[in-house]
C-alpha positions as CSV (number, residue, x, y, z in Angstrom):
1,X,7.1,-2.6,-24.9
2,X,9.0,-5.6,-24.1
3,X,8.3,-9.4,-24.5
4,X,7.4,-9.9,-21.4
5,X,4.6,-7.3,-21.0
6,X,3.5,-8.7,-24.7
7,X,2.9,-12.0,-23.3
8,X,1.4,-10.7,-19.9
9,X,-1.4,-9.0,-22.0
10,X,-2.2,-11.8,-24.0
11,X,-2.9,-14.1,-21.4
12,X,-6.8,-13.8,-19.3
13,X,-6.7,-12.3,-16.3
14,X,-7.0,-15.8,-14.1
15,X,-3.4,-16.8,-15.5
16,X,-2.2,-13.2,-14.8
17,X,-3.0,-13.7,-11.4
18,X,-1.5,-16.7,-11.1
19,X,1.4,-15.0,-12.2
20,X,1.4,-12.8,-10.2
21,X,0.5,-15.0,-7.2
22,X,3.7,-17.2,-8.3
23,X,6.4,-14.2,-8.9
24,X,5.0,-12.8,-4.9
25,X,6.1,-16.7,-3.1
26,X,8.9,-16.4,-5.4
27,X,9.9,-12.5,-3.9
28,X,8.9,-13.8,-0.4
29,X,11.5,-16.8,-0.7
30,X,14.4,-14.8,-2.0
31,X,13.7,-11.8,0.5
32,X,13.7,-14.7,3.2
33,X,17.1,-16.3,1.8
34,X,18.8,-12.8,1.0
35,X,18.1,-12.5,4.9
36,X,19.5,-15.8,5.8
37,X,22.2,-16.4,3.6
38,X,24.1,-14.8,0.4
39,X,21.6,-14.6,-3.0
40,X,22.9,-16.8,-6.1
41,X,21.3,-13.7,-8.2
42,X,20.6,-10.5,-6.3
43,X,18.9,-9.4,-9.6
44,X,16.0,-12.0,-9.2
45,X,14.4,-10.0,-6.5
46,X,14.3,-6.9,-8.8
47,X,12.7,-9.2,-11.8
48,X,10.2,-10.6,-9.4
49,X,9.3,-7.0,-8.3
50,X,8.7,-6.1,-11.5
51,X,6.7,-8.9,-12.8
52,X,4.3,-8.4,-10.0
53,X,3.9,-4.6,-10.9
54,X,3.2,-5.5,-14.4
55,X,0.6,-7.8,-13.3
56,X,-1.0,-5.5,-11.6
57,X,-0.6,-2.9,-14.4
58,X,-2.5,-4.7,-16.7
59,X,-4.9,-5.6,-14.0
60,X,-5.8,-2.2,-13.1
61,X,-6.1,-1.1,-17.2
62,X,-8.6,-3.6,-17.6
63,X,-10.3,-2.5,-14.7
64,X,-10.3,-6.1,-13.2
65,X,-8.2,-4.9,-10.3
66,X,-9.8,-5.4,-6.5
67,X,-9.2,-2.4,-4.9
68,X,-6.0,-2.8,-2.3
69,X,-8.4,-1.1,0.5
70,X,-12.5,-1.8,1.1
71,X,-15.0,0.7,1.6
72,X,-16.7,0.8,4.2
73,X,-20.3,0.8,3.4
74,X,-22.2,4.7,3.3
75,X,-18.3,5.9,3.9
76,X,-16.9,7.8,1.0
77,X,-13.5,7.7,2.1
78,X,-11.8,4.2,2.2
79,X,-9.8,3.5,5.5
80,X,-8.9,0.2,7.5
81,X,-12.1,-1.5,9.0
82,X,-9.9,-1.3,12.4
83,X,-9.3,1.8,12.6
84,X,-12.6,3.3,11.2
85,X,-14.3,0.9,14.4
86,X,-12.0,2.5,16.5
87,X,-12.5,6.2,15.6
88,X,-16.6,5.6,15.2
89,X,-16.3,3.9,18.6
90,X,-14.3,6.7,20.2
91,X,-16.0,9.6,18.7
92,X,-13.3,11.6,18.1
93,X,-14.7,13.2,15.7
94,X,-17.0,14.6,17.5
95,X,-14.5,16.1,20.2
96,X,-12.2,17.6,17.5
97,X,-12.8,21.6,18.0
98,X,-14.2,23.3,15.1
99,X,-11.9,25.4,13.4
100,X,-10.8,26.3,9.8
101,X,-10.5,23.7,7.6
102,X,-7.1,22.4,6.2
103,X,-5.4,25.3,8.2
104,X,-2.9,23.8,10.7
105,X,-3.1,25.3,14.0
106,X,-0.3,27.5,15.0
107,X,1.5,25.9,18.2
108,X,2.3,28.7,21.0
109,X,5.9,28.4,22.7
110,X,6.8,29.9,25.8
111,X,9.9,31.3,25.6
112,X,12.3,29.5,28.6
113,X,14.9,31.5,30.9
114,X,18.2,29.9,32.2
115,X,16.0,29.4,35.5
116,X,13.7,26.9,33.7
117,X,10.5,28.7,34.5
């Protein structure tokens, strides 16, 4: 383990995030300049990168990670609010055809003469 992810996981998890809060502007900046104009260090934006995963590293092995996607509430599988609004508003569940589950269906092709028909 190096220094760096010694130090992360000594600190509480408020200054972690404010580390990791601080190394995202940072990465957001240099992806902005690196865009714009020619990077002093192209290795900063690899550091950066890597700061912020150890953040959330350590985050998510002390369990004080927010989950990246909410559930919705009596759902048990976590999807975008838009989009579960949409589907529940569209029903298309309920117009799917039954058929075996987690068996792709098998398309049918009709087989084309130099005529096109």
């Amino acid at each position: 383990m190096n220094t760096k992810a010694k130090e992360l996981r000594d600190m509480g998890d408020e200054q972690i995030r404010l580390v990791w809060k601080d190394a995202a502007e940072t990465l957001f900046r240099l992806r902005i300049q690196a865009q714009t104009e020619k990077l002093a260090a192209p290795s900063e934006v690899r550091k950066q990168r890597r700061t912020i995963a150890r953040c959330q590293t350590i985050l998510a092995q002390r369990g004080t990670l927010a989950p990246a996607v909410p559930v919705a509430a009596g759902d048990d599988s976590p999807r975008h609010e838009k989009h579960a609004r949409k589907h529940r508003a569209s029903g298309r569940a309920k117009l799917r055809a039954p058929g075996k589950a987690g068996v792709a269906r098998r398309r049918t092709f009709k087989k084309r003469t130099q005529s096109g028909t």
